[in-house]
N, C-alpha and C positions, 0 to 999 in steps of 0.2 A: 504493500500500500504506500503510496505517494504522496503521504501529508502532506509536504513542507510545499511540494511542490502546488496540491490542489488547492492549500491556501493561498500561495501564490497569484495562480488562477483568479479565483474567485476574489482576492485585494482588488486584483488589475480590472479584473469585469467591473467589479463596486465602483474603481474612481472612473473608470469608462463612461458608465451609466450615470454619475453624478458628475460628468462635464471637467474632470482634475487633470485629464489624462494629460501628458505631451504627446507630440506629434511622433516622437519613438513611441512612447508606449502606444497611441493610434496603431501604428505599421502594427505594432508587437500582437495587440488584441484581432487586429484582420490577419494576422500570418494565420495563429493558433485557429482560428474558427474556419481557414481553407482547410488543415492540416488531416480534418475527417469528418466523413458527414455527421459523425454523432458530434464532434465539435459544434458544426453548424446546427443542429437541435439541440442543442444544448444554450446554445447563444438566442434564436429564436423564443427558445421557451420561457430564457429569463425574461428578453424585450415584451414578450407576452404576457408572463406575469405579473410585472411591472405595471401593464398598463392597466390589467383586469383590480388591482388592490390602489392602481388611481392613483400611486406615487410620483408617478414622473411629474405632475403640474408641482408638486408640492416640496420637491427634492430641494436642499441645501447644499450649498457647497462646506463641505467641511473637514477635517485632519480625516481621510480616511483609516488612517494606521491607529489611530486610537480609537476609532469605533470598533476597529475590528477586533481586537484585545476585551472589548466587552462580551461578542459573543462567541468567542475563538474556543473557551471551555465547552460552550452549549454546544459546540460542532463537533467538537472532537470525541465528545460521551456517545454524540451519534453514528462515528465512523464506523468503529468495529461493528458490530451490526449490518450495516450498511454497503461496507464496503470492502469487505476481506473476502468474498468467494466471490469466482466466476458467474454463478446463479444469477448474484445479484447485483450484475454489473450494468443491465439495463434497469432496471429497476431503479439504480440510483440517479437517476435525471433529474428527476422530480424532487428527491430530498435534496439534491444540487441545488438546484432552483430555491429550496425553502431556506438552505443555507445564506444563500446569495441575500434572499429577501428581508432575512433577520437582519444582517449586515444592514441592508439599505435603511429598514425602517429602526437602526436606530439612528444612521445619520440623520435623520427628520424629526427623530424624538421622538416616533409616534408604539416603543416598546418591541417587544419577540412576538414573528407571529408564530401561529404552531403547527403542527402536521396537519390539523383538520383542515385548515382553509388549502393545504393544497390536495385532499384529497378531494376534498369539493370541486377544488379547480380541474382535477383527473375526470371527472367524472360526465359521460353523455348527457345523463339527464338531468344537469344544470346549464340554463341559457345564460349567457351571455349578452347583452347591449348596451350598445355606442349609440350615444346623440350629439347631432354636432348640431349645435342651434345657429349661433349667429356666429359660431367656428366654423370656417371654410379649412380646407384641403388636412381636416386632420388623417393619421395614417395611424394602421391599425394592422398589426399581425394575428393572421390567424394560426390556429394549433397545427397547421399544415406546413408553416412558413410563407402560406402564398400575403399578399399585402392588399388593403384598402383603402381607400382614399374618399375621404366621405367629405360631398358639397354641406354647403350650408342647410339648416333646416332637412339634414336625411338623417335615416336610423337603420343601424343593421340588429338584426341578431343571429346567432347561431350557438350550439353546444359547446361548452368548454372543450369537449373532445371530441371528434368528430365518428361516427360510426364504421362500421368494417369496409362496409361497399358501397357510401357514399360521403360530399362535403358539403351539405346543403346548409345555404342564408336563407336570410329574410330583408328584403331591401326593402325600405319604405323612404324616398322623395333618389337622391344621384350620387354615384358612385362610379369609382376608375378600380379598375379592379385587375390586379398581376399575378395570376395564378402558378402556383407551381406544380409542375408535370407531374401527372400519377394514372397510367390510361387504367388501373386497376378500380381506381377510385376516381368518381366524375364529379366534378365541380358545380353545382347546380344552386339556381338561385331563386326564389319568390319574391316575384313583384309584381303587383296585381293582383291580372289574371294572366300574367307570362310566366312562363319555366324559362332559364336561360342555361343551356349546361355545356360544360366547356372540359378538356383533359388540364388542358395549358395553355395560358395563350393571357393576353395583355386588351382589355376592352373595356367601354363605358357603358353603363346603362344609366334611364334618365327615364325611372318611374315618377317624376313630379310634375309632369305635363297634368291640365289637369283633364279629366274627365277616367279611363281606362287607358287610355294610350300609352305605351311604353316603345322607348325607342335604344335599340342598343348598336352603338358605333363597335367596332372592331378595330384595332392599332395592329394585332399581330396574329398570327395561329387562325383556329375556327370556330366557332361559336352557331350553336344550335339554339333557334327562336322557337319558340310553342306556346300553344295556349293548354293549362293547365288541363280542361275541362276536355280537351281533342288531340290524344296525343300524336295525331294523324296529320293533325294541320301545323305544321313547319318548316323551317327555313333554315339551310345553314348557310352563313355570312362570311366571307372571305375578307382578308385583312383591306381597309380602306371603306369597305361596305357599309352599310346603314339599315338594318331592320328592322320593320315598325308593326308594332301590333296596336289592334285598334279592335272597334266592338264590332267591326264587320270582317277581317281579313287579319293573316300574319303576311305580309308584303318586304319584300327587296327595294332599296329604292338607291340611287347615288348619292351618295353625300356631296352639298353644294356651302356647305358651311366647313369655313375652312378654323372658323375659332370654336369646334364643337368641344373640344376638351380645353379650354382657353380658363376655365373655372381654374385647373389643373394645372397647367403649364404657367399660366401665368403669362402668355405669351399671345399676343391680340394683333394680328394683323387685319391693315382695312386698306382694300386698293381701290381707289376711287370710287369709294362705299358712301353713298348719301348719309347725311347727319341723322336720318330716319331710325337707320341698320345701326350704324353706329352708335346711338342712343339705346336701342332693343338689345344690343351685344353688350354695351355695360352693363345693364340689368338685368341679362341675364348671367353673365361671371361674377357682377359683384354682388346680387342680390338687392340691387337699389329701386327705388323710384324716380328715374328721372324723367323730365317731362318738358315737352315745348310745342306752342300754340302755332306757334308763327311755320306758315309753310314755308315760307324765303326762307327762312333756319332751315325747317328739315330737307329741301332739297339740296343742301350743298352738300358735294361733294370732298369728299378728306381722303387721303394716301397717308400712311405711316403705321411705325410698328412701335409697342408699346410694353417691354419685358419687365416683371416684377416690378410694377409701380401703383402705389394708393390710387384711388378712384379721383381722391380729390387731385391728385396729382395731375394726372388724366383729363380730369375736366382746368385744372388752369390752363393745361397745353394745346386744349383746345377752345378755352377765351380766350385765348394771347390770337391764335389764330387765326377766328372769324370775325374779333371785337366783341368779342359775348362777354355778358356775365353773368355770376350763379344766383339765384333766387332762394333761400330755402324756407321753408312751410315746415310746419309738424310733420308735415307723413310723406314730403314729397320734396324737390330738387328739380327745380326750372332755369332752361338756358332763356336768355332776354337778349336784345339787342343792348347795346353798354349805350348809355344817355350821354351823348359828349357836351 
């Protein structure tokens, strides 16, 4: 057995996770977690757990070496047990993971958690959910490693752990979603009245349209469109593609929006896009209400590209512009002609 060493480990992961690392130790934490896939589930499972007990918003920077001399006894009463046969050498992930989590949650003060919450965390029939209200592009691992990326105003759920012969969510409003490969195991999703089911592959769905309408863009791999209710009527989607389900039809159609994942990217082109589009494109990435009366406003036309920048940013660069300026109301954001 490898104390010295897996305390090591597990120091390096804590100040990883609470932001202390240097740029050496960065390289040192991605060498070890290439080094084997149980590395890499192992590294996963922490960022996972991490997120389900909701520490990461609440982390401290703090002396990692002396927190971990608080629960360094509590770990090591658990090793022998744990970690001296071959048996239970998969077995030990998950107490990995609680070791790791003790550590953390005393950098935050918040005391030792104990076996039971990660047996809960083990377990299928506990769900899981993420809300991201007026949080845009938060990211989220699932128990697979595959990754989420939830818009504004969406919610997922799913099982702490996922079943033998399937990885099925629950999507409620937009999500970017990077699956990791498993043809054993299909990646499947409820939204609506769609099934979205995939092996591997990198795509958006945007159950927040409102009425039933789901529509799922494709970036990479393939992606199979269904209506839950007719497992007969669907669609499989090739990377660039666009499939839309609606209360009459599951339909193929071309994608003509080129900032469809722009919520995501953060990355907003407009080539000689009327101030109409342009206005409709912020609101839908940034989730705003803005608004303008004046047709002469909304028919001009605008060229340019606009990477990681505030909304309001966005709108000065486009008063400086056309001579606009912003109006704002309680519930709304109006471009105006600027009164010279």
């Amino acid at each position: 057995m490898k104390t010295n060493k897996n305390i090591e480990n597990w120091n390096l992961l804590a100040k990883y996770f609470s932001e202390e690392c240097t740029t050496e130790e960065i390289a040192q934490v991605h060498h070890w977690k290439d080094q084997s896939k149980e590395n890499q589930i192992l590294f996963n499972q922490v960022k996972r757990d991490l997120q389900i007990i909701n520490l990461n918003k609440s982390m401290n920077k703090v002396n990692v070496d002396s927190a971990w001399e608080k629960v360094k006894n509590r770990i090591q009463e658990d090793e022998p047990e744990l970690l001296t046969t071959e048996e239970t050498k998969t077995r030990s992930l998950i107490p990995g993971a609680l070791k790791y989590a003790a550590a953390i949650i005393v950098l935050v003060g918040l005391g030792f958690l104990t076996s039971k919450v990660y047996q809960r965390i083990s377990n299928p029939s506990i769900k899981v959910q993420y809300a991201a209200l007026n949080e845009q592009g938060k990211e989220i691992v699932l128990p697979d490693g595959s990754t989420v990326v939830l818009n504004a105003e969406s919610k997922i759920s799913y099982p702490a752990a996922f079943t033998e012969n399937e990885r099925r969510i629950t999507l409620e409003g937009e999500a970017y979603f990077d699956v990791t490969k498993n043809p054993e195991k299909p990646f499947i999703i409820d939204a609506k009245d769609a099934e979205v089911r995939v092996l591997g592959t990198s795509f958006n769905v945007n159950a927040s349209i409102p009425g039933y309408k789901v529509e799922v863009f494709v970036q990479s791999g393939l992606v199979q469109l269904s209506r839950k209710k007719d497992g007969n009527e669907k669609i499989l989607i090739n990377p660039g593609g666009l499939g839309v389900l609606d209360t009459d039809k599951v339909s193929k159609k071309t994608n003509t929006d080129k900032n469809i994942i722009a919520w995501k990217t953060k990355e907003i082109v407009f080539q000689e896009d009327s101030l109409e589009k342009v206005i409709r494109t912020l609101n839908n990435v940034y989730k705003t209400n803005i608004n303008c009366k004046s047709k002469d406003i909304l028919d001009l036309k605008y060229t340019t590209t606009f990477r990681d920048q505030s909304i309001d940013s966005i709108l000065n660069v486009i008063c400086l512009t056309f001579d606009l300026k912003v109006e704002n109301t309680e519930d709304a954001i109006y471009l105006v002609k600027y009164d010279n």
